[in-house]
C-alpha positions, 0 to 999 in steps of 0.5 A: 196781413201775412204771419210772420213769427217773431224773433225766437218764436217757436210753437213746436209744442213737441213735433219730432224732426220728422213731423217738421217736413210738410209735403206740398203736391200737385194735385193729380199726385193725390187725385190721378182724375184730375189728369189729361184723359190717358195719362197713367196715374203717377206713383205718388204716397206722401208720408206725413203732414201734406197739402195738397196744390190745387190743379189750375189746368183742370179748373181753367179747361176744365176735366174734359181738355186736350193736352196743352203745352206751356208756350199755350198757357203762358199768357197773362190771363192763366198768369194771373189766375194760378197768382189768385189761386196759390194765395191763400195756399202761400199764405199757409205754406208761410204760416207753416214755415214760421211754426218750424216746417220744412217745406217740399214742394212736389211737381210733376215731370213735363207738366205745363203747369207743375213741372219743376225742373222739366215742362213741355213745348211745342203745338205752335196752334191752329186746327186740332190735330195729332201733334208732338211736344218735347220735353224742355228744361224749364218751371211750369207755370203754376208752379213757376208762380207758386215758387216765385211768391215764396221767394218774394216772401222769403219762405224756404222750401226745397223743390223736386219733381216725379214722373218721367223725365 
């Protein structure tokens, strides 16, 4: 059942303002090895309380995979398995919410599955070859879930996101 604090709670037991604001990263921000081989390390130092999201491209194609775009990952199979991995994660995130924290959410500029405001299009299919993406406005798929349960749920949060636009 998930935490929900009553009417007037509070368990600040002494934070400053700046303790109250929970960073939430991607997890290639935190863990460049997790990223597309080839792909710089993007410059990221969270200061303060961070959680760090799990990477659901590397844990669905593994380290070894090719750079995918968000028309390849939307589909309902990959839906389902970024819900089934931010569970728990929405669960804490509200846990923190309810104690008082201020949640930025952190994502990662084109990403198919992190990207806040901007993700990528493009490689219609077929056989492996040198092809281009563009740049589109639009959520990843991740993170398109991720801020979907946190609405439903009624968890504010502010999002941005890093890296070349």
């Amino acid at each position: 059942m998930p935490y929900t604090a009553k009417s007037g709670e509070s368990r600040d037991k002494g934070c400053t303002q700046e303790e109250k604001v929970v960073t939430v990263a991607a997890h290639c921000l935190l863990n460049p090895l997790t990223r597309v081989k080839g792909l710089a390390p993007l410059p990221f130092r969270p200061e303060g309380p961070t959680v760090q999201l799990p990477c659901p491209e590397a844990l669905y194609l593994g380290l070894e995979r090719w750079a995918v775009t968000r028309n390849q990952l939307d589909v309902p199979q990959f839906r389902r398995f970024c819900r089934a991995l931010i569970e728990q994660y929405v669960d804490l995130l509200q846990m923190l919410a309810c104690e008082g924290a201020k949640l930025r959410i952190v994502g990662v500029a084109g990403s198919p599955s992190c990207g806040v405001a901007t993700t990528s299009s493009g490689y219609t299919g077929g056989r492996v070859r040198e092809c281009e993406h563009a740049r589109v406005a639009g959520r990843g798929v991740f993170i398109e879930e991720l801020l979907a349960e946190l609405e439903r749920r009624g968890v504010t949060f502010r999002a941005e996101e890093i890296g070349k636009k």
